[in-house]
Short mmCIF file of the C-alpha atoms (twelve columns), coordinates in Angstrom:
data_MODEL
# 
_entry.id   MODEL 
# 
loop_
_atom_site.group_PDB 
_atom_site.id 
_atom_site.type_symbol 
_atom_site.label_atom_id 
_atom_site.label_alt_id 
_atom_site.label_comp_id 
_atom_site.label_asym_id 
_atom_site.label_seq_id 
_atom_site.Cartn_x 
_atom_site.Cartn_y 
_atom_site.Cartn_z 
_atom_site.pdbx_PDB_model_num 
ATOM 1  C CA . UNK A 1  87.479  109.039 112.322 1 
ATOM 2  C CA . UNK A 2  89.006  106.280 114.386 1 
ATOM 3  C CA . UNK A 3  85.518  104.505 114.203 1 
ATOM 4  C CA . UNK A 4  85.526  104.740 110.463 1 
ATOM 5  C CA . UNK A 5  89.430  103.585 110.629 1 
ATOM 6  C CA . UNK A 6  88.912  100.398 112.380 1 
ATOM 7  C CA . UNK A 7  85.807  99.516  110.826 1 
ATOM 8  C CA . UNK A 8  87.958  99.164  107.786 1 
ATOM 9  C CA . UNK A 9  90.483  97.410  109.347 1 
ATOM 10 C CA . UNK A 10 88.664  94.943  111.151 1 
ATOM 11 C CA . UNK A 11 85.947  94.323  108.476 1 
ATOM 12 C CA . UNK A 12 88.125  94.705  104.529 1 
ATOM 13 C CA . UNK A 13 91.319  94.059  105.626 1 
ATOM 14 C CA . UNK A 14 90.592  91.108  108.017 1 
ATOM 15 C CA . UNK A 15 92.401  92.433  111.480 1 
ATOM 16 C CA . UNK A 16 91.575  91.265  114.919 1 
ATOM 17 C CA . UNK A 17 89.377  93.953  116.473 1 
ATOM 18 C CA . UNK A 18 91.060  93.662  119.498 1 
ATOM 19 C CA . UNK A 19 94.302  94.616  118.105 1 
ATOM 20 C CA . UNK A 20 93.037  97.794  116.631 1 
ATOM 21 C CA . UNK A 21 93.728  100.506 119.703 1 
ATOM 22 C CA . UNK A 22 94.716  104.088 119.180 1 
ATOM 23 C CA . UNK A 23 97.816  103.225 120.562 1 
ATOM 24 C CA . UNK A 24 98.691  100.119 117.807 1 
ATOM 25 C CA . UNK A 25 101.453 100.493 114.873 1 
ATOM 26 C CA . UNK A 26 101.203 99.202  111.315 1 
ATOM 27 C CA . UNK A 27 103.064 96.284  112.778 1 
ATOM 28 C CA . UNK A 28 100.919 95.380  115.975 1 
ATOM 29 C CA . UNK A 29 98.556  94.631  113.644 1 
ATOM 30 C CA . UNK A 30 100.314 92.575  110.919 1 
ATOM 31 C CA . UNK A 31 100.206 94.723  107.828 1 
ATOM 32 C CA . UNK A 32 102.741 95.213  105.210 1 
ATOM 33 C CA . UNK A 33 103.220 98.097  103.043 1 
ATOM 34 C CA . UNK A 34 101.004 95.948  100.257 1 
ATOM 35 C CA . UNK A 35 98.059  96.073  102.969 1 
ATOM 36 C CA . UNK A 36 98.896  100.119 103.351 1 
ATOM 37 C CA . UNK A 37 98.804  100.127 99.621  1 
ATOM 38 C CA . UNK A 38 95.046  98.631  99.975  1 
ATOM 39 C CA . UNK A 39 94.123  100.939 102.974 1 
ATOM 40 C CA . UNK A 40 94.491  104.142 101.391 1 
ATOM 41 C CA . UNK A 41 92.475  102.959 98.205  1 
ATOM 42 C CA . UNK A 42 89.507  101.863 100.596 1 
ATOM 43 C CA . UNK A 43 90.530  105.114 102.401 1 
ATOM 44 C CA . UNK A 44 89.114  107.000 99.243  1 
ATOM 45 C CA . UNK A 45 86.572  104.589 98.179  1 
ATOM 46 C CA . UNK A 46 84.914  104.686 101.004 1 
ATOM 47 C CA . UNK A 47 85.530  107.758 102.722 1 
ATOM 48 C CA . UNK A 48 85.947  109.770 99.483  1 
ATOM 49 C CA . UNK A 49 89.494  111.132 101.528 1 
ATOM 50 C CA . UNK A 50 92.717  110.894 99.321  1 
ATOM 51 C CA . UNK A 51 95.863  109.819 101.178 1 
ATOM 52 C CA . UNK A 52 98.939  108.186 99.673  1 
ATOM 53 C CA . UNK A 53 100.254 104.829 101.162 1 
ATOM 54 C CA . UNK A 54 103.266 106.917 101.992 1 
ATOM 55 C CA . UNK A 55 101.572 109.204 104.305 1 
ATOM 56 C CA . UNK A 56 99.842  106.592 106.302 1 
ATOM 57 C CA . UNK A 57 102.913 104.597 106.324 1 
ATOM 58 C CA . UNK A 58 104.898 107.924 108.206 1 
ATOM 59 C CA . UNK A 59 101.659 108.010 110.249 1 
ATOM 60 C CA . UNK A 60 103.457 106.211 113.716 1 
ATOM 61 C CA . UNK A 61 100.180 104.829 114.954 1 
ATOM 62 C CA . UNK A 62 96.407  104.215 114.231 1 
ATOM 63 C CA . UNK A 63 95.271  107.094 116.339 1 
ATOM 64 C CA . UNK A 64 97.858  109.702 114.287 1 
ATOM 65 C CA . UNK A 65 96.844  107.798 111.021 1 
ATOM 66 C CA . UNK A 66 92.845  108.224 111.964 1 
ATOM 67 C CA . UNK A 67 93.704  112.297 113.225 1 
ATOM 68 C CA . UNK A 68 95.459  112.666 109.507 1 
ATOM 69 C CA . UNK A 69 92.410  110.531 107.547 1 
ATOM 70 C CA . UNK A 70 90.254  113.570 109.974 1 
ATOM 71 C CA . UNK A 71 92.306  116.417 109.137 1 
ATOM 72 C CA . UNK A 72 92.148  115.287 105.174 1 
ATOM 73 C CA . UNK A 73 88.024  115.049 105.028 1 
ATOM 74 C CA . UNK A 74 87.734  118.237 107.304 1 
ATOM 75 C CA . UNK A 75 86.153  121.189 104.747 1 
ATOM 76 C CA . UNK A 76 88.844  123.587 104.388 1 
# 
């Protein structure tokens, strides 16, 4: 899921694909709550996984928010 993550942070949302690490925080990478906001609706879109922009914004880095994105699409 971190693939899938940082595809759509690097391609939609413009971010430097070098900044994108497992390890990297909403702020490493530059985005607001605004660009959360937008991540979670191409989160859906694309992935068909519902998350609020509240969830990702608890999430403390990419790798946790990627794990959660997994845990969401995972069949139940």
């Amino acid at each position: 899921m971190f693939t899938a993550l940082q595809t759509i942070l690097t391609g939609k949302l413009k971010v430097s694909p070098d900044k994108v690490t497992p390890e990297a925080t909403l702020q490493d990478l530059g985005l607001d709550s605004l660009s959360v906001v937008e991540l979670s609706i191409i989160v859906e879109n694309d992935l068909g996984v519902k998350i609020s922009d509240d969830e990702l914004l608890d999430a403390p880095t990419i790798g946790a928010m990627a794990e959660l994105i997994g845990e969401r699409s995972a069949p139940v």
